[in-house]
N, C-alpha and C positions, 0 to 999 in steps of 0.2 A: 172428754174435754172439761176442764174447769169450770164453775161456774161461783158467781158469787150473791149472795145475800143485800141485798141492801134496803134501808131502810130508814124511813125520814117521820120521824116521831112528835108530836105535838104533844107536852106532858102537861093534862092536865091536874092531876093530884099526884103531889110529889111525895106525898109522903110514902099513899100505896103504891105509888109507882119503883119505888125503894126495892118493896118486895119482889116486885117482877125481874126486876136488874140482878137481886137476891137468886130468883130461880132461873132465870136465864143464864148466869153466867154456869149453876148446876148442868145444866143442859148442853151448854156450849161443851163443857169438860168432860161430859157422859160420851159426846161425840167425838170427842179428839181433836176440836177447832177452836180457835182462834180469834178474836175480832183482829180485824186489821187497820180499825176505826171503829173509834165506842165514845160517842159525843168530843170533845172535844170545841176550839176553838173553830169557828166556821167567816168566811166572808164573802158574803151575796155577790155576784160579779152582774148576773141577769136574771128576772126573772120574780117568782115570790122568796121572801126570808123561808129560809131553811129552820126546819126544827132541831133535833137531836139525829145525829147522822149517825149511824153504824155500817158495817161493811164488814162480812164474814166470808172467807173463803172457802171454797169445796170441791170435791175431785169431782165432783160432776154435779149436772140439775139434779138427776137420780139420789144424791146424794143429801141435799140441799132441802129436797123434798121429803125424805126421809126423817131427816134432823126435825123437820117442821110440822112437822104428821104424830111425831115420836111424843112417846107419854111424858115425859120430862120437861119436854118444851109446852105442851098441852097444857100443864099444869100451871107453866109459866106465863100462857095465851089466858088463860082464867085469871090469873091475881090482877093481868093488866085491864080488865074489864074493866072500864070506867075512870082510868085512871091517865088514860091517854088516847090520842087518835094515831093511829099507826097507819104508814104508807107501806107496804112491802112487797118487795118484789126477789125474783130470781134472773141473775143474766148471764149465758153463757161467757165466757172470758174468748179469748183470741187467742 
């Protein structure tokens, strides 16, 4: 079953945070995926203001976990130390 990545980002150093977006998207292309939403234009409907929204898709949580485990992206969990608070999660699709 599908599942997707998502992720609600609070940047607080932009400039290192550059980096991260640098190696992530390395990682994203190591794995064969896609964002399907990578910040962009947001509008609060309820709730708190939203940060920086991403939304990655993947053939499965097994998947999803893997990507997120995997050295490529590790290395991209390291640059973003300090440079943002990150929300993330994995949720199977329908």
């Amino acid at each position: 079953m599908a599942a997707y990545l998502l992720a609600d980002v609070e940047i607080t150093n932009p400039e290192q945070y550059a980096l991260y977006r640098t190696l992530s998207s390395a990682a994203f292309d190591a794995h064969g995926v896609k964002p399907l939403v990578r910040g962009g234009t947001t509008e609060r409907l309820e709730g708190r203001e939203p940060g920086r929204i991403v939304v990655v898709p993947f053939a499965s949580m097994e998947a999803a976990k893997a990507f997120y485990e995997s050295p490529e992206y590790r290395k991209a969990r390291s640059a973003r130390e300090g440079a943002a608070i990150m929300n993330m999660l994995i949720v199977e699709g329908v």
